[in-house]
C-alpha positions in Angstrom: -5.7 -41.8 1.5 -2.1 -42.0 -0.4 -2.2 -41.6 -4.0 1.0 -43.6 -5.4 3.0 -42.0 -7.4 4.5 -43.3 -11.2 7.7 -44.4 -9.0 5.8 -46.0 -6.1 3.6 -48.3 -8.3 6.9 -48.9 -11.0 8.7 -49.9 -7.9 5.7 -52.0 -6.5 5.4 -53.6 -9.8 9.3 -54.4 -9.8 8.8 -55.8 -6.2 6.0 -58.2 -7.0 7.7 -59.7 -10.5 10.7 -60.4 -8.2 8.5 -61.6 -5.8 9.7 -59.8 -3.1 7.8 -58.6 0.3 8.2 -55.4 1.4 10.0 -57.0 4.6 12.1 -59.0 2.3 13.3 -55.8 0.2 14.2 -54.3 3.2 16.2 -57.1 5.0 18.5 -57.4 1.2 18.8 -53.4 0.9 19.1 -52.0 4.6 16.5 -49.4 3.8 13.8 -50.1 6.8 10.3 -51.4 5.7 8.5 -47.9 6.7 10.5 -46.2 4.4 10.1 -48.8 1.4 6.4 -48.8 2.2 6.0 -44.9 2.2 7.9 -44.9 -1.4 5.7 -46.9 -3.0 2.5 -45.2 -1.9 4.3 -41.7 -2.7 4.2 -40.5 1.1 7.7 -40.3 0.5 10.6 -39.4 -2.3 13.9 -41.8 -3.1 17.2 -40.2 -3.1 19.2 -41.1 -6.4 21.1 -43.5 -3.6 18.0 -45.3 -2.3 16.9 -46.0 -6.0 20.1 -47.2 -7.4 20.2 -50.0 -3.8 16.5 -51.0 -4.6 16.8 -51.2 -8.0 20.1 -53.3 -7.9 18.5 -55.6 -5.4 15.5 -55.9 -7.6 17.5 -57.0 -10.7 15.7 -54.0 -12.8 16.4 -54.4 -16.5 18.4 -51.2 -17.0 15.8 -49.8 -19.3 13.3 -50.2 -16.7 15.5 -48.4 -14.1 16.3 -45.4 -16.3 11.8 -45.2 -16.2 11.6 -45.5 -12.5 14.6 -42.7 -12.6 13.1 -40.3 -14.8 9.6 -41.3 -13.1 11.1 -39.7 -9.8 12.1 -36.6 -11.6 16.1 -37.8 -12.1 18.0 -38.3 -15.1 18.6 -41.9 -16.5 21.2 -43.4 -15.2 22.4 -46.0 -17.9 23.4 -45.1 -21.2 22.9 -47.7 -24.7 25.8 -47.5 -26.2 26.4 -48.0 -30.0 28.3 -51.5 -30.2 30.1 -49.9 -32.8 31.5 -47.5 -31.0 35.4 -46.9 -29.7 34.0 -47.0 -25.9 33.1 -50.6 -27.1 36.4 -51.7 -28.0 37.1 -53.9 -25.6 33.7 -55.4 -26.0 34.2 -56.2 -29.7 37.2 -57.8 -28.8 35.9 -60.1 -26.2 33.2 -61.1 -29.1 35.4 -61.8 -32.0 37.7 -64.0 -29.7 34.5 -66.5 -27.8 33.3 -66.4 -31.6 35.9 -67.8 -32.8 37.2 -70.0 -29.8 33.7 -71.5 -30.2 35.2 -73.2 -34.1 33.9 -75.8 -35.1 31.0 -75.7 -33.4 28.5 -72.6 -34.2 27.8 -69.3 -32.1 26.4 -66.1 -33.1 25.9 -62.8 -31.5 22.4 -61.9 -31.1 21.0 -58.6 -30.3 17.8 -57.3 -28.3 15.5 -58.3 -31.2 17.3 -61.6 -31.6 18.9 -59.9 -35.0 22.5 -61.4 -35.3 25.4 -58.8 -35.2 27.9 -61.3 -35.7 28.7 -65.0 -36.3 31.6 -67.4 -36.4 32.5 -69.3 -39.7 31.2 -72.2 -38.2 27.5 -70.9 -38.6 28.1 -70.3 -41.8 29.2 -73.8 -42.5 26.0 -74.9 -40.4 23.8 -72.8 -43.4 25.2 -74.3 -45.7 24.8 -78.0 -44.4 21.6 -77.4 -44.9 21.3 -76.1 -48.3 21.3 -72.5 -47.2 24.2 -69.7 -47.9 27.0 -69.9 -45.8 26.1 -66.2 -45.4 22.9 -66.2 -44.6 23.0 -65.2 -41.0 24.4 -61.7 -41.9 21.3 -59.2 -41.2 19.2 -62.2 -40.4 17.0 -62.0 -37.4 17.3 -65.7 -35.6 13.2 -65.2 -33.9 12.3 -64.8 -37.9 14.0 -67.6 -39.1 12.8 -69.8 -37.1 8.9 -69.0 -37.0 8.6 -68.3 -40.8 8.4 -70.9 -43.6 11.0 -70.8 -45.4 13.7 -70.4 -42.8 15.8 -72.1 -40.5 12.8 -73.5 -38.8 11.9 -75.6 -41.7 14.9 -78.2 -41.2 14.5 -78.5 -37.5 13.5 -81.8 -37.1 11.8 -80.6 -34.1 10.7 -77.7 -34.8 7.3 -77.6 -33.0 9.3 -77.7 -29.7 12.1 -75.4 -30.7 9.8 -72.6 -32.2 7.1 -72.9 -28.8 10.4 -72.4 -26.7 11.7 -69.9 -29.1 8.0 -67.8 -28.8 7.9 -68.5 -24.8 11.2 -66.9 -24.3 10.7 -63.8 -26.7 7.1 -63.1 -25.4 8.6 -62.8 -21.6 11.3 -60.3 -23.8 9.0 -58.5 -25.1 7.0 -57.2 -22.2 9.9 -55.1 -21.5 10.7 -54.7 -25.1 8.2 -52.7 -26.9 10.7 -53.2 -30.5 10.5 -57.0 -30.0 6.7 -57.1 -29.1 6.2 -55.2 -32.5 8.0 -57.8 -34.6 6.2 -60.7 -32.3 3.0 -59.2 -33.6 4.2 -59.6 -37.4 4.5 -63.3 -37.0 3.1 -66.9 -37.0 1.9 -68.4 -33.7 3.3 -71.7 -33.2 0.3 -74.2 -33.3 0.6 -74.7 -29.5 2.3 -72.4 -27.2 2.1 -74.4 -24.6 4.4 -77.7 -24.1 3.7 -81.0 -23.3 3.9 -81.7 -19.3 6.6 -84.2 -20.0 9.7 -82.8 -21.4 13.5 -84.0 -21.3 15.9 -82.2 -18.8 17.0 -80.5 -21.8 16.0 -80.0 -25.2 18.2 -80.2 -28.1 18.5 -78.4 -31.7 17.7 -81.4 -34.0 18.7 -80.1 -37.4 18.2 -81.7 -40.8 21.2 -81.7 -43.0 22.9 -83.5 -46.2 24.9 -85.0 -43.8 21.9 -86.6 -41.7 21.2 -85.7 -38.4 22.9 -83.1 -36.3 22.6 -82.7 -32.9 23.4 -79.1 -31.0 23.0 -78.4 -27.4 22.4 -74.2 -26.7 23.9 -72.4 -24.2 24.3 -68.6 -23.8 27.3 -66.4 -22.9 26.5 -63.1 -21.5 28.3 -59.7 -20.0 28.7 -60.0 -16.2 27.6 -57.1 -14.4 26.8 -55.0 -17.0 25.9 -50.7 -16.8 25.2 -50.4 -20.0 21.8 -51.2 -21.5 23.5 -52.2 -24.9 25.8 -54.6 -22.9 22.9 -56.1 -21.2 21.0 -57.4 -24.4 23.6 -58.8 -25.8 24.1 -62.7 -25.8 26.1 -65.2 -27.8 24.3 -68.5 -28.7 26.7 -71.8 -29.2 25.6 -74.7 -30.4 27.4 -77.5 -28.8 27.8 -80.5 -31.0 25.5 -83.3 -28.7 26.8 -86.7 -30.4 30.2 -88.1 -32.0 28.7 -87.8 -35.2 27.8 -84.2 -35.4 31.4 -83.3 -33.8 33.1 -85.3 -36.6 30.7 -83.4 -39.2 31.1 -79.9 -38.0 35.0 -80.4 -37.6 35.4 -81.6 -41.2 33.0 -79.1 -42.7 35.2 -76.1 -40.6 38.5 -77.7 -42.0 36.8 -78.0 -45.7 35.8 -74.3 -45.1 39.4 -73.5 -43.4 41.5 -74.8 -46.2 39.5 -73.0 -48.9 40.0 -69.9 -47.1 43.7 -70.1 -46.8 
């Protein structure tokens, strides 16, 4: 009987979260079933080649690629490169410009841990419509914030559906994310994980502020077709003014902000 190998059962693994057949894998990467099949049960050893097709069709986090790679004796193919760094230049750039395009309305830069790298002024104006310092969101971590007392989670008006969201996403994270899982574990549960069976098409961020209610769709930006691990975890969060009168708040709050600046 075949005993599979560390890359056959990764590889299965990958195959079954994607929800792929073995037929189905082989029909999206050209490599025939028999071949697939003999991989997985370790009657058989990937080329670099064969790897990099069935690991792209998969969708493999990169992390999880460079394991199946070094699994089959290779080197990892995908490097993490320091944001900081001058082969990131361009990347930096790119940031600082959606960050800023995104005025008045908030967006921040969020890393693989949900720690924000870098925010627009508008987030800062955000903080501070709440009573907290405009400069609060440097070295903040946004999962933090919003599960502990005493953070931005305490002036969501919603806050039992934003923080269940906020865990459900980061536990999904975090099975690939051994950093993440650790800070998961350091803290609170929201009272249910679970939500109700009736939810709106979307859920908005209801925020509490001394200008009353504000109103914030999410969306994300991230890199398109990235090949570096670094590039992959990084997202940018705007929140999209979702009423007249949050648009009218946040554009006079940036222009307060602007004009004391200049």
């Amino acid at each position: 009987m075949d005993t599979p190998t560390p890359t056959g059962e990764l590889l299965r693994q990958l195959r079954r979260d994607a929800k792929l057949s073995q037929l189905d894998l082989a029909l999206i990467t050209g490599v025939s079933q028999r071949h697939l099949s003999c991989i997985e049960t370790g009657r058989a050893t990937p080329s670099p080649g064969t790897l990099h097709r069935v690991l792209t069709a998969l969708d493999a986090p990169l992390e999880q690629a460079n394991r199946v790679f070094l699994a089959a004796g290779y080197a990892p193919r995908y490097a993490a490169t320091p944001l900081a760094s001058p082969a990131m230049a361009a990347v930096r750039e790119a940031v600082h410009h959606v960050l800023h395009a995104n005025n008045p309305a908030p967006a921040i830069l969020l890393g693989s841990h949900w720690e924000v790298l870098a925010a627009n002024a508008s987030a800062g104006v955000l903080f501070a419509l709440v009573g907290l310092q405009p400069d609060a969101a440097d070295g903040l971590n946004l999962l933090t914030t919003l599960l502990q007392t005493g953070g931005l989670g305490d002036h969501l008006i919603n806050a039992e559906e934003v923080r269940t969201l906020a865990w459900q996403r980061a536990t999904r994270e975090a099975l690939g994310n051994p950093e993440l899982a650790a800070l998961l574990a350091t803290l609170p549960v929201p009272d249910s994980t679970e939500l109700p069976a009736q939810m709106p098409p979307l859920v908005l961020t209801r925020i509490r502020s001394t200008q009353g209610e504000l109103n914030f769709l999410s969306t994300f930006t991230t890199f398109g077709m990235p090949q570096d691990i670094t590039l992959t975890s990084l997202r940018i969060e705007h929140l999209i003014p979702a009423n007249e009168h949050t648009w009218q708040v946040m554009r006079a709050a940036y222009a307060d902000h602007a004009a004391l600046v200049l």
